[in-house]
C-alpha positions as CSV (number, residue, x, y, z in Angstrom):
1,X,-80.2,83.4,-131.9
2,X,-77.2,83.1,-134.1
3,X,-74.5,80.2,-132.9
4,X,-70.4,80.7,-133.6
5,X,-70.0,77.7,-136.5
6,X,-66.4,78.8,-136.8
7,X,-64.8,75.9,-135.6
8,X,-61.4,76.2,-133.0
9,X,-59.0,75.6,-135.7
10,X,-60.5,78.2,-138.3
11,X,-60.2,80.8,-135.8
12,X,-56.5,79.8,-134.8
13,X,-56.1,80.0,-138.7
14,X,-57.5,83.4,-139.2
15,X,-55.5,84.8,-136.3
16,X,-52.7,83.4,-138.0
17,X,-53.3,84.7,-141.3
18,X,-54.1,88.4,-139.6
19,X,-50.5,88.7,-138.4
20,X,-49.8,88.7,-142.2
21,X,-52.9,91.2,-143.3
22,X,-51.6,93.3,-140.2
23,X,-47.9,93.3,-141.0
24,X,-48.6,94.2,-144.6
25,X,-50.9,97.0,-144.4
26,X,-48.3,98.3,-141.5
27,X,-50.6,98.3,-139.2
28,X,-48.4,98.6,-136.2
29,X,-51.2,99.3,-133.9
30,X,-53.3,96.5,-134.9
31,X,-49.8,93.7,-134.4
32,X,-49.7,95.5,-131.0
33,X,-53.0,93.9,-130.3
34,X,-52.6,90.9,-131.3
35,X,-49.6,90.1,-129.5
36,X,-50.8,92.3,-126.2
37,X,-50.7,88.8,-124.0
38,X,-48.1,87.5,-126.0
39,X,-44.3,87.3,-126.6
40,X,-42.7,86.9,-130.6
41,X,-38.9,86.0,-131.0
42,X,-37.8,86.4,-134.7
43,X,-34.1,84.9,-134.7
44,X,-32.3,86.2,-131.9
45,X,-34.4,89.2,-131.4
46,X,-37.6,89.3,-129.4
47,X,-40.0,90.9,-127.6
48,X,-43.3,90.6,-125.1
49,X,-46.3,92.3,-124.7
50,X,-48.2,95.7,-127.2
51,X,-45.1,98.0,-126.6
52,X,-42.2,96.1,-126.9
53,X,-44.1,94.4,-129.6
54,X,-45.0,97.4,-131.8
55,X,-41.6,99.2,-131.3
56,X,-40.1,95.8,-132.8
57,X,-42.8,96.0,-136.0
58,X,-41.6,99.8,-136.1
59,X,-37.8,98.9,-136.7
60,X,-38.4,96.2,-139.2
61,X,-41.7,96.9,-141.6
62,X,-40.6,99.4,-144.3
63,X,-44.0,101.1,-145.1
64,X,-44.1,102.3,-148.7
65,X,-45.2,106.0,-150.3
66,X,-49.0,104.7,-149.4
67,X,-48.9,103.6,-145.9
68,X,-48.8,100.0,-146.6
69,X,-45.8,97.4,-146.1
70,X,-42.7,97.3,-148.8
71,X,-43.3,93.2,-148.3
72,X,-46.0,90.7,-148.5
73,X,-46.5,87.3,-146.4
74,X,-47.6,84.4,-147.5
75,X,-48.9,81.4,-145.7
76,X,-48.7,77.8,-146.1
77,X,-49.0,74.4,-144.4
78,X,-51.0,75.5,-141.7
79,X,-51.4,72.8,-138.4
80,X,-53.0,73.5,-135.6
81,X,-53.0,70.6,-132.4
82,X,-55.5,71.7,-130.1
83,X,-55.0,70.5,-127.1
84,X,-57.3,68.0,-124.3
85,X,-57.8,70.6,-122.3
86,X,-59.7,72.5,-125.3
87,X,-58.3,76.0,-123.9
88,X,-54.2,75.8,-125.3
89,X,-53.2,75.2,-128.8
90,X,-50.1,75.2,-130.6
91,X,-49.6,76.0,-134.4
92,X,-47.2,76.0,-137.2
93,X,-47.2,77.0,-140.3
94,X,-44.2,77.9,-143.7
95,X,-43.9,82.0,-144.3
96,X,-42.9,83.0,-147.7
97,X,-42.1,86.9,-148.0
98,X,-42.4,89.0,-150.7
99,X,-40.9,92.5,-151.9
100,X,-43.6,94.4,-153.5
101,X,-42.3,97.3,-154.7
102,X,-44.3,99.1,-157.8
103,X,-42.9,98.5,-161.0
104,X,-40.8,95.7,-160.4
105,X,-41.8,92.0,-160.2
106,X,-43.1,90.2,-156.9
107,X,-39.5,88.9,-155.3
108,X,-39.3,86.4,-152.8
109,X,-36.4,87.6,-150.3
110,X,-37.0,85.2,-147.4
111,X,-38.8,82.1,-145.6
112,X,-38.8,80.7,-142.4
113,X,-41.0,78.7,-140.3
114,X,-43.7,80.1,-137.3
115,X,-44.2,78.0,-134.2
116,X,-47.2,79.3,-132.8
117,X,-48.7,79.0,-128.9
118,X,-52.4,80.0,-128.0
119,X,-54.9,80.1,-124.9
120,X,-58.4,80.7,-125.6
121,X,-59.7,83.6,-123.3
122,X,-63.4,84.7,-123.0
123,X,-64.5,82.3,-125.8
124,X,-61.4,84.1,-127.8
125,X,-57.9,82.4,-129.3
126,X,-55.1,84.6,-128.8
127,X,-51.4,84.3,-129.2
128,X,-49.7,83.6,-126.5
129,X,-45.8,83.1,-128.1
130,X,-44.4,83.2,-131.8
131,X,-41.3,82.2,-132.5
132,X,-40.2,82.8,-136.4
133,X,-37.2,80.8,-137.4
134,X,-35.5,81.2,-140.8
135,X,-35.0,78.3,-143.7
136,X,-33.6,80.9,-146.7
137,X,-32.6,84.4,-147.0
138,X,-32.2,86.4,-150.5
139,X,-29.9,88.8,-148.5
140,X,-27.8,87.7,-145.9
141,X,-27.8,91.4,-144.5
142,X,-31.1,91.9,-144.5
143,X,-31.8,92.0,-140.6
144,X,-28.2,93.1,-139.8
């Protein structure tokens, strides 16, 4: 019999991370999924539950030539409180993103701040509410 050694706070982490994985290989369906249960507020624009959710990652992911995302996240200062009641958690963590367009040089054109909420359902962490707030923008048009 094989036991789960993934402790609370890896799996909180690796659901963070795939939001990123997900967003960058525009996998629309797949941030639909994750946020099923859940609600997401990115400045002043937000949105609850797989279809809301995955016509919002629609509008703003720019998928290049190959399928994949014209932008790249990066992670960083991850923290994770579980809480007492060992079934809610809440998370935050720095975002750094990337234009990665071919044949031109890795650009960093934003970076914000996540503020995560999760429940753990069926033995499973899932996101409950994101809100991304911004610290810097390259382009002050950018989402405009």
């Amino acid at each position: 019999m094989k036991t789960n050694m993934i402790s609370d706070e890896r799996s909180i982490s690796n659901l963070m991370v795939s939001y990123a994985y997900a967003n960058d290989d525009a996998n629309i369906k797949e941030l639909g999924e994750l946020f099923k249960d859940a609600s997401i507020k990115i400045g002043d624009i937000a949105a609850t539950g797989r279809g809301e959710i995955e016509a919002l990652a629609g509008n703003l992911i720019q998928p290049r030539a190959d399928g994949r995302s014209s932008t790249t996240h990066e992670l960083t200062n991850i923290v994770i409180e579980i809480n007492e009641d060992g079934i809610s958690a809440k998370g935050s963590a720095y975002y750094t993103l990337y234009k990665t367009i071919s044949g031109t040089p890795r650009e960093a054109i934003l970076s914000g701040r996540y503020s995560d909420y999760f429940e753990k359902q069926n033995g499973q962490w899932i996101f409950k509410q994101r809100n991304a707030s911004l610290l810097w923008m390259l382009d002050e048009t950018m989402f405009k």
